[in-house]
C-alpha positions in Angstrom: 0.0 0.0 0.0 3.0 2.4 0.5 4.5 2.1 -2.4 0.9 2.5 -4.6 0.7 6.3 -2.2 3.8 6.9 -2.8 3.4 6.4 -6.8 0.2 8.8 -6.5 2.5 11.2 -5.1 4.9 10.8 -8.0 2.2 11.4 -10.5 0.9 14.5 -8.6 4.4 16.1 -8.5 4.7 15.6 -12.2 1.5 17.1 -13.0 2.7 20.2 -11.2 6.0 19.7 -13.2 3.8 19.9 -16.5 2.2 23.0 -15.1 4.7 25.0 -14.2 5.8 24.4 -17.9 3.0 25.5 -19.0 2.9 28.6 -17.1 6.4 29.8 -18.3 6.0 27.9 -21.7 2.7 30.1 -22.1 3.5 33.3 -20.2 4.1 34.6 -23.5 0.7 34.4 -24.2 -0.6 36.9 -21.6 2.0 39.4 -21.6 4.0 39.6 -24.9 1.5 42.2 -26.6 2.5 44.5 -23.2 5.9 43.9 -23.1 6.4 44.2 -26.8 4.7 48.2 -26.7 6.3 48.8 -23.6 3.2 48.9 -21.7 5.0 46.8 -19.0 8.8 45.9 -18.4 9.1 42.3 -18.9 9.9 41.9 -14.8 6.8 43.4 -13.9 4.6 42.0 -17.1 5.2 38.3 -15.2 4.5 38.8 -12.0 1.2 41.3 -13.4 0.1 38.0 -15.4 1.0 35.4 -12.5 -1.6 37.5 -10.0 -4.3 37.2 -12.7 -3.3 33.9 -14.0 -3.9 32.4 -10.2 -7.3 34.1 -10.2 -8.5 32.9 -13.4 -7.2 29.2 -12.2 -9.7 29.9 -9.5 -13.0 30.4 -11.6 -14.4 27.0 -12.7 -13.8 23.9 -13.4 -15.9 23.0 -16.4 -12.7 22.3 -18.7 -11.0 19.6 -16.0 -14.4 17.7 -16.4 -13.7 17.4 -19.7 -10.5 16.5 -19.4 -11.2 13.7 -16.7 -13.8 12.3 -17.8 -14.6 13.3 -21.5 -11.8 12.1 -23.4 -11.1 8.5 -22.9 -13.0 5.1 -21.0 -12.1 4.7 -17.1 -11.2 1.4 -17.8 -7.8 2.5 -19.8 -7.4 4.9 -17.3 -4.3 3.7 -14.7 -2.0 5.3 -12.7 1.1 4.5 -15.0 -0.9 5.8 -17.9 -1.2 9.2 -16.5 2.3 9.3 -15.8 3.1 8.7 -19.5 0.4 10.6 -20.8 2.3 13.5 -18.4 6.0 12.7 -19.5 5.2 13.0 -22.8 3.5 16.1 -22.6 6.4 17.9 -20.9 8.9 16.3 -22.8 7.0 18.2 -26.4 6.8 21.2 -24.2 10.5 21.1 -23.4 11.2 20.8 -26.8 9.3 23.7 -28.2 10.4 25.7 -25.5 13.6 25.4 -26.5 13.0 26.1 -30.1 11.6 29.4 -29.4 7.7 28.0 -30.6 4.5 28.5 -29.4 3.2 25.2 -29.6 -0.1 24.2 -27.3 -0.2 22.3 -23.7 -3.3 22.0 -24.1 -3.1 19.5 -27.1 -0.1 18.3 -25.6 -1.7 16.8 -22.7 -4.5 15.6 -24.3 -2.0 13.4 -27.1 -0.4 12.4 -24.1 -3.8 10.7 -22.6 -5.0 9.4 -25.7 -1.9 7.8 -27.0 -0.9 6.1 -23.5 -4.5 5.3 -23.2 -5.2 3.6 -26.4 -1.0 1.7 -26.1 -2.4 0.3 -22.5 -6.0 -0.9 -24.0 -3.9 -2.5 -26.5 -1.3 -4.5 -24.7 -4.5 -5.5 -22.4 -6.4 -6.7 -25.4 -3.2 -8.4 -26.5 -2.8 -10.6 -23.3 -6.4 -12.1 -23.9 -6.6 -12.9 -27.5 -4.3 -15.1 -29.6 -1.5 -13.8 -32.9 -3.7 -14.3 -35.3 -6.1 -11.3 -33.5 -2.9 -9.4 -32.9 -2.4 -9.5 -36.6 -5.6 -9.1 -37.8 -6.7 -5.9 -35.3 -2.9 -4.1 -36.5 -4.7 -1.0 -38.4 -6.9 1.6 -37.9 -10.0 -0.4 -36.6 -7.9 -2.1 -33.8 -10.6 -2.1 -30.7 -8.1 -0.9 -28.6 -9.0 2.5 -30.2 -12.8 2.6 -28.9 -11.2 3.3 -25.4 -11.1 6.8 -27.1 -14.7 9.3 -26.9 -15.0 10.0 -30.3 -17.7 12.4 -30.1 -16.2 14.5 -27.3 -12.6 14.4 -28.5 -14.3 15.9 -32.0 -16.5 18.0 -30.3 -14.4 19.3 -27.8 -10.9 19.6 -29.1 -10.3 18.6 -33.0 -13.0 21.2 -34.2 -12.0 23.7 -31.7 -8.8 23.2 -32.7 -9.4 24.4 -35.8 -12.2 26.5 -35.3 -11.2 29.2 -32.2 -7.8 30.0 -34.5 -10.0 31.1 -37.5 -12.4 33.0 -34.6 -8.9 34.5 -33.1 -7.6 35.6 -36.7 -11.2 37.3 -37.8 -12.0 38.8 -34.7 -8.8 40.7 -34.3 -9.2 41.4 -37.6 -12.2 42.6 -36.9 -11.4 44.6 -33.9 -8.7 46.0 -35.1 -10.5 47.3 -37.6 -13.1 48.9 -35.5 -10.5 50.7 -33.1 -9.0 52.2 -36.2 -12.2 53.5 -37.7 -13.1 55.1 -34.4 -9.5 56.2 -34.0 -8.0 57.5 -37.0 -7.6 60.9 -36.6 -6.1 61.0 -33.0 -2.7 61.9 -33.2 -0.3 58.7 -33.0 1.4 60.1 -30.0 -2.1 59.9 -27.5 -2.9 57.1 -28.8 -0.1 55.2 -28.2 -0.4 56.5 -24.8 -4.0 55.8 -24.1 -3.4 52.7 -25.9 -0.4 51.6 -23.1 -2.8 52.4 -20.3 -5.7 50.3 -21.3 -3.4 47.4 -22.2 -3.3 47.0 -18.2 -6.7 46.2 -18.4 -6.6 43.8 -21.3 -3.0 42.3 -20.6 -4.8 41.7 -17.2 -8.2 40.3 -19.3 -6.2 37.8 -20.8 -3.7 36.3 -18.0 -7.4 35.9 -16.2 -8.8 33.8 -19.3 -5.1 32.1 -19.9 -5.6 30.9 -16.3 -9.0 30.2 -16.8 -8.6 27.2 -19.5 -5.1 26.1 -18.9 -4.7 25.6 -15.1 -7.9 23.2 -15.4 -6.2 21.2 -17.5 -3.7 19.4 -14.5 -6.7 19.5 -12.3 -8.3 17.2 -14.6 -5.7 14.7 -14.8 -4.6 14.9 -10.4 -8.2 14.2 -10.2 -8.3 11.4 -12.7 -5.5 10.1 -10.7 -7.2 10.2 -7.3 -10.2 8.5 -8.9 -7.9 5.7 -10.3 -6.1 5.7 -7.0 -10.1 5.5 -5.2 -10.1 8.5 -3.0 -12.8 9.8 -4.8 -15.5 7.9 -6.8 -15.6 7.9 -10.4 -19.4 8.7 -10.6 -19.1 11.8 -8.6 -16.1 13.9 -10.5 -15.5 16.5 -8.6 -12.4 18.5 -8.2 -11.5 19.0 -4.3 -10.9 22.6 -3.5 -6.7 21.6 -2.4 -6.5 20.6 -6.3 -7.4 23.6 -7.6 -5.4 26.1 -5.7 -1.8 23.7 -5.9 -2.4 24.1 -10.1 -3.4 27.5 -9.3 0.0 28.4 -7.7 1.7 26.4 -9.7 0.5 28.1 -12.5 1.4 31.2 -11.4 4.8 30.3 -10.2 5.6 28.9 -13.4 4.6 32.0 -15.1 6.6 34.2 -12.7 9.3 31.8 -14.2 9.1 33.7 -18.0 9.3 31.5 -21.0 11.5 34.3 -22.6 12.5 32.2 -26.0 8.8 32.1 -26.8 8.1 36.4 -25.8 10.3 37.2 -27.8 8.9 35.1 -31.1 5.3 36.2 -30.0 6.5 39.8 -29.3 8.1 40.8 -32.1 8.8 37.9 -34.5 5.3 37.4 -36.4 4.7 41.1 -36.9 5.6 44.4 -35.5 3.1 45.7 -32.7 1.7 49.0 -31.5 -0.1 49.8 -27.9 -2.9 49.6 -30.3 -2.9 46.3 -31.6 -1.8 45.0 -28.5 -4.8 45.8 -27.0 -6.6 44.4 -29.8 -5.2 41.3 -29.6 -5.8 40.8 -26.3 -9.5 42.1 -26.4 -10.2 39.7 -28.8 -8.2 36.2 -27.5 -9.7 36.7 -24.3 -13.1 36.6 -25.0 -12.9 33.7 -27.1 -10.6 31.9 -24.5 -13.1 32.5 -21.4 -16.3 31.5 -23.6 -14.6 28.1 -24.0 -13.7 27.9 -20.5 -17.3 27.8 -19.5 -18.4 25.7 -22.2 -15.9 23.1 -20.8 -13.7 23.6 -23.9 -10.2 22.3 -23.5 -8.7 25.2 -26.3 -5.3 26.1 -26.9 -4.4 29.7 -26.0 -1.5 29.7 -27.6 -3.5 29.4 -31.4 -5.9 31.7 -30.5 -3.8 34.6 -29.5 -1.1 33.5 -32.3 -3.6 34.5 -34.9 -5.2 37.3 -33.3 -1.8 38.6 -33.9 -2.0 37.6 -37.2 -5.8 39.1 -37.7 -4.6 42.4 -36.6 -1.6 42.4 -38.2 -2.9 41.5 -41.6 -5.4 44.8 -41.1 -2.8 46.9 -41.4 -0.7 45.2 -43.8 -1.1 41.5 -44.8 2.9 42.2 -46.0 3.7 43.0 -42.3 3.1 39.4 -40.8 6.4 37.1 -41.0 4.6 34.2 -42.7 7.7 32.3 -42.4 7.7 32.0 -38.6 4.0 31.8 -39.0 4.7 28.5 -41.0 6.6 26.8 -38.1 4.0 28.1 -35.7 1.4 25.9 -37.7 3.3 23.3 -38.5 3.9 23.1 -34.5 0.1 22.7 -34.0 -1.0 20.2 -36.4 2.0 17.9 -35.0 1.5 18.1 -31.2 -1.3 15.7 -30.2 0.1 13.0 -32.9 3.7 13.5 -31.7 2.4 13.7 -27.9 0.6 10.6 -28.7 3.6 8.7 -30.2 5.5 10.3 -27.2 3.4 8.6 -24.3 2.8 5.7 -26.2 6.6 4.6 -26.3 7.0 5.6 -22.9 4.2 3.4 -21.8 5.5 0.5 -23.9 9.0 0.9 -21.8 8.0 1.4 -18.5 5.1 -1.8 -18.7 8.2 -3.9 -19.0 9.2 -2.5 -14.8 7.4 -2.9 -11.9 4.8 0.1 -12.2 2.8 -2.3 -14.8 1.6 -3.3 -11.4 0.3 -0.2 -10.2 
């Protein structure tokens, strides 16, 4: 019995691991805009997005439903596949952290389930049925791959995931837009400095939604954990209040951390941004972001503001966006959940050859 506490203990301190990632991976995503006008120093800009960041972690918990019980069957649920499903999330995040690319957590974490997931059901399905089934099931129809909720993981992340970065792209467009209509004869130099002093507000708006969506994520899977471990029944998800304010500190604390490779490509890399557009931006990913935290939608912040920066930046001149960097941006978001998938699927295959197959 020791050694099963101590392995939930294990899989809790990695899930803080993967979210203090996250919150330095994606601190770009709340202060960037702010830090590339100038509206904040980059010092202050973290620890200003940390403070909201922890209060938006506090508001809800409609996307960690989804993530604990929307995406997969309990019964390919274990303890050991939540570790992989974990390890290879961080391990993707890692990577495009170093790279300098705003890839998605979100998306990350969820590959990570589904491809440990579906690896367990089929080494279980394996140990009960003969070769010739082995052979037979190796393609796409394998059953292994019903332990997956089709419907939900459609619903809830694959059209999302290409839906909220068109919404991002055309309403910063359209925002953008607007502002400059309303705005056009003010003289550049008060608008820039109006423009600074309401990025407070929406620099603020969006930690708040950043934390929102993205801290519920680990919640999800600590509580999946406790389930699988039986300190709390799997008809009666709920997430206990000491769960949500250890991802919501952790959250913060990894923002307070600064994922300074990726500021600097959101900043100033995909196109060059006034106090103006910043604000647009943020305005704009923000309300998208907190409308899919309380419609229990596991989104990725990281698309959404990425092409509101592109939305408002094309307004002005579609020239002005560095589609190059865009390119690898993209490229970075249609490979996560496969690659997270392969990730946690290899790492499950190795470790069910040790002693945590057990647990």
């Amino acid at each position: 019995m020791t050694h099963l506490i101590l392995f939930l203990v294990i899989i809790i301190a990695v899930a803080l691991v993967f979210e203090f990632i996250n919150g330095f991976h994606d601190s770009a995503n709340a202060i960037s805009m702010a830090v590339s006008t100038k509206a904040l120093s980059p010092r202050y800009a973290v620890l200003y997005a940390a403070i909201f960041n922890f209060a938006g972690a506090l508001c809800g918990t409609h996307v960690a439903k989804t993530i604990g019980v929307g995406m997969v069957a309990h019964d390919a649920i274990t303890q050991l596949t939540i570790l992989c499903a974990l390890l290879g999330a961080i391990i993707w995040g890692l990577i495009t952290w170093w790279a300098g690319i705003p890839s998605s957590s979100s998306h990350a974490l969820i590959g990570g389930l589904l491809g440990a997931s579906v690896v367990h059901a089929y080494f279980k399905l394996d140990q009960q049925y003969d070769l010739i089934f082995r052979f037979r099931t190796m393609h796409l129809e394998h059953p292994a791959l019903d332990v997956i909720n089709g419907p939900n993981v459609l619903n809830k992340v694959l059209i999302p995931m290409v839906t909220s970065p068109l919404l991002g792209f055309i309403i910063g467009f359209l925002v953008i837009a607007t502002l400059i209509f309303l705005f056009w004869r003010i003289k550049p130099e008060y608008l820039n400095r109006t423009f600074k002093k309401l990025q407070l507000i929406s620099c603020g708006f969006l930690a708040f939604s950043h934390g929102s969506n993205d801290a519920q994520k680990t919640m999800g899977i600590i509580t999946l954990a406790l389930i699988t471990f039986g300190l709390i029944k799997g008809d009666d998800f709920h997430i206990p209040l000491w769960v949500i304010c250890i991802c919501a500190l952790t959250l913060a604390l990894g923002t307070m951390a600064g994922g300074w490779r990726i500021i600097k490509t959101m900043s100033s890399k995909i196109v060059k941004i006034k106090p103006i557009h910043g604000f647009a931006v943020e305005i704009s990913a923000s309300g998208i972001i907190l409308a899919c935290s309380h419609l229990g939608i596991p989104v990725s912040t990281t698309h959404i503001i990425s092409t509101a920066i592109m939305g408002v930046g094309s307004m002005t001149k579609a020239s002005a966006v560095k589609w190059g960097i865009v390119k690898n941006i993209v490229l970075a978001w249609v490979l996560t959940i496969p690659i997270c998938m392969l990730l946690s699927g290899i790492i499950y295959t190795i470790l069910m050859h040790t002693p945590l197959s057990d647990l």
